[in-house]
C-alpha positions in Angstrom: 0.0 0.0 0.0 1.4 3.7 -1.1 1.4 5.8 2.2 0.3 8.9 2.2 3.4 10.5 2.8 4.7 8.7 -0.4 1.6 10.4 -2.4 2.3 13.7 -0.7 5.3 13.9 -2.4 4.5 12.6 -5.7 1.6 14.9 -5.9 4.2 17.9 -4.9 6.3 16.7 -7.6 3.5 16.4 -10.5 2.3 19.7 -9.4 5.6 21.1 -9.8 5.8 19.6 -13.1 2.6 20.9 -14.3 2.7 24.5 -13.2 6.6 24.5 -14.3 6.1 24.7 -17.9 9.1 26.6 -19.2 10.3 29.7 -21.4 12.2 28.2 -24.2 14.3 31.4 -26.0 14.9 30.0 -30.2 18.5 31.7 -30.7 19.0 31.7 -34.2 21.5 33.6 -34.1 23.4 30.9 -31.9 22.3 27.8 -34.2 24.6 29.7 -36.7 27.6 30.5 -34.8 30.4 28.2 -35.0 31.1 27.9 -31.1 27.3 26.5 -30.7 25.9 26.1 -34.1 26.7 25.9 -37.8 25.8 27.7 -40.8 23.8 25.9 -43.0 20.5 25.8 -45.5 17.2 23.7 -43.9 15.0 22.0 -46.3 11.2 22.2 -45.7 9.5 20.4 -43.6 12.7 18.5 -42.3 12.5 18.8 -37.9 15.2 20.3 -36.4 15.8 20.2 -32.7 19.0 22.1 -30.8 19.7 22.8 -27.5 19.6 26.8 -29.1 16.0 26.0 -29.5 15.8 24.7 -25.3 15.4 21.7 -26.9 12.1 22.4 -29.0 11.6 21.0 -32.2 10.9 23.3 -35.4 10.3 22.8 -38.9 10.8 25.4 -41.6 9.2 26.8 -44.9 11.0 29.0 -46.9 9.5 30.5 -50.2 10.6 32.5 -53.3 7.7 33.5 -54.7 6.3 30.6 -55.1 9.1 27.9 -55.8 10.7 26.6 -52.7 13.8 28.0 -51.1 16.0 27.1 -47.8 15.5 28.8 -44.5 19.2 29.5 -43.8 21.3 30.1 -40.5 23.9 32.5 -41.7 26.9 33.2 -39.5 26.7 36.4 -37.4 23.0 37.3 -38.6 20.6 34.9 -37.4 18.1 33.1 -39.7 16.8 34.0 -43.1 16.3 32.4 -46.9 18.3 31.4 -49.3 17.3 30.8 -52.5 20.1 27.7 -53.9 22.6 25.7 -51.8 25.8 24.4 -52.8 27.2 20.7 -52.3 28.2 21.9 -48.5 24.7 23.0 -47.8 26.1 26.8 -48.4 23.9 29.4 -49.6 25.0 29.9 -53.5 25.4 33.0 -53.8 26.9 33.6 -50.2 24.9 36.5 -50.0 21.5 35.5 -50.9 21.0 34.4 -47.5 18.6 37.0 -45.8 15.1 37.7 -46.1 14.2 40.1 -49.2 12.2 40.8 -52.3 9.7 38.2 -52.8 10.6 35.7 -50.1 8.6 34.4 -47.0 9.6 31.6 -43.8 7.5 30.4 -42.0 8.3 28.3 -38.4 6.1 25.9 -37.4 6.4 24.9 -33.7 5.8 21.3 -31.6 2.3 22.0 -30.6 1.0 25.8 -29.1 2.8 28.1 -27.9 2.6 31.3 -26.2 5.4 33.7 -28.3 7.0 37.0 -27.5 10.5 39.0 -27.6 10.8 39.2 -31.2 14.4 40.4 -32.0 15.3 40.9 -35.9 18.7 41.9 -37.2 19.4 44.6 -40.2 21.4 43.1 -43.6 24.4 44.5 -42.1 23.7 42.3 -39.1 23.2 44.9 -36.5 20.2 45.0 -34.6 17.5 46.5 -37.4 15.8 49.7 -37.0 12.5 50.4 -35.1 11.0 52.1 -38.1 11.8 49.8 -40.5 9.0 47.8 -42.6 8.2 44.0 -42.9 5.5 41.3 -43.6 4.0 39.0 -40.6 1.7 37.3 -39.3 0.7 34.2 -37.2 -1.0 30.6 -37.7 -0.9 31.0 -41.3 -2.8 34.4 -41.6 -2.1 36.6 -44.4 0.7 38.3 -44.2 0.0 41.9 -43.5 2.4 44.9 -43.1 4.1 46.2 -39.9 7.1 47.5 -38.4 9.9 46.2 -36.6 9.4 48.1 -33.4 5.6 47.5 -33.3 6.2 43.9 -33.2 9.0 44.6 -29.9 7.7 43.8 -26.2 4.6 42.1 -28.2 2.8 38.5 -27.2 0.9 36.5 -29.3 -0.7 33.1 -27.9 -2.3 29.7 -29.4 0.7 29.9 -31.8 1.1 27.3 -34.2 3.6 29.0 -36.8 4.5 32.4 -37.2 5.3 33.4 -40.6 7.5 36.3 -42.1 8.1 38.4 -45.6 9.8 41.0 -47.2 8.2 44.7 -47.3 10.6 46.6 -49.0 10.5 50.4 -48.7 12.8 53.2 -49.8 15.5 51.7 -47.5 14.9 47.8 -48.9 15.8 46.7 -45.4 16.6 42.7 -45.8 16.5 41.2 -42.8 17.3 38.2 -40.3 15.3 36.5 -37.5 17.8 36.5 -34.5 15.6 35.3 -31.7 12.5 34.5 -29.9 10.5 32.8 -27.0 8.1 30.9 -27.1 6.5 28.9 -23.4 4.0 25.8 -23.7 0.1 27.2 -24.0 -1.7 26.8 -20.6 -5.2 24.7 -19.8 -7.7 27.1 -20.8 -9.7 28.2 -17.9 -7.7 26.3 -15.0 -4.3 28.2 -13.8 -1.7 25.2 -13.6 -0.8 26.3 -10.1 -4.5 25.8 -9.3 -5.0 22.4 -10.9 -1.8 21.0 -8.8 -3.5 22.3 -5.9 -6.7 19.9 -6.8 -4.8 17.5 -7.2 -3.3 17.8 -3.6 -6.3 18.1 -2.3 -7.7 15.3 -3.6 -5.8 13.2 -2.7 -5.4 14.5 0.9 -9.5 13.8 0.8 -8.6 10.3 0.1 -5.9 10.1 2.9 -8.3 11.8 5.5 -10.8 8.8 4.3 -8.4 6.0 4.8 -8.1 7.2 8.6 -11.7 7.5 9.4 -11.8 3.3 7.9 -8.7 2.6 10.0 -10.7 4.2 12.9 -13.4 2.3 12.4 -11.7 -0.7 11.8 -9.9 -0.7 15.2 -13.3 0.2 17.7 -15.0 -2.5 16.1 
């Protein structure tokens, strides 16, 4: 028989794990650095897990136009597109490896998520301009114009992919993904805190029972 002592703890433990979902930051920019990473093209549709992801698992769609392209982790920039890779999975040319005229990623996440701290870097590879135009929306929405700095300090949840284009303006700013978070979607309607709370109580209930049978048992 499983004391209650024993269930105490186990329920502690479950309770930990379901209120503990955690942040998981997608550095990019990391995934293409040589120290952590590699540079590299990503076919469509093809899973790719990393520790610079926390772990999470993310497939990628990259169009030009409508042809297929590469999302591509380029080396001091972050993520972006590429339009042809070479034999060593390079992007051919080297610098057709951003987001620009006519091109679009997608990233498609392991289930909902609840996203935030979008952080983009400029073709240069420094940190892009508030003002600065670009394409975006979520779950597969049509993409629809913003700007950099609108999308900063923002939170989007029920995420299933978030999507990105090319909005050039006078300045043609091409650009590169460099991070993001994204955290497990809660259980609609019940705080996770609260539900391992139930689920303590519960089974104290059931503890406080088996006493009042032992009770019994024993002045019979």
């Amino acid at each position: 028989m499983v004391r209650f002592g024993k269930l105490t703890g186990a329920a502690l433990a479950l309770a930990f794990m379901v209120s503990g979902a955690s942040a998981a930051t997608l550095n990019f920019f990391n995934e293409a650095t040589p120290a952590t990473g590699f540079e590299r093209g990503v076919v469509n549709g093809v899973p790719v897990t990393s520790a610079n992801f926390g772990g999470e698992t993310l497939k990628f769609i990259a169009k030009n136009g409508t042809a297929d392209a590469f999302a591509y982790f380029d080396e001091d920039a972050g993520l972006g597109v590429c339009k042809d890779l070479d034999s060593a999975n390079q992007c051919d040319p080297s610098n057709d490896d951003n987001l620009t005229t006519g091109e679009t990623l997608s990233i498609l996440f392991n289930g909902a998520k609840t996203l935030s701290n979008l952080i983009f870097r400029a073709d240069g590879h420094g940190i892009i301009g508030n003002d600065r135009t670009l394409l975006f929306s979520i779950n597969g929405n049509a993409l629809a114009q913003t700007t950099f700095g609108a999308l900063i300090g923002m939170t989007w949840n029920n995420v299933t992919q978030v999507n990105f284009g090319f909005f050039g303006n006078v300045l043609k700013d091409q650009y590169y993904i460099d991070s993001a978070i994204i955290k497990p979607e809660e259980i609609p309607g019940v705080p996770l805190p609260a539900a391992g709370l139930l689920l303590l109580s519960g089974l104290g209930g059931l503890a406080a029972l088996g006493r009042r049978r032992k009770t019994k048992a024993a002045l019979a």
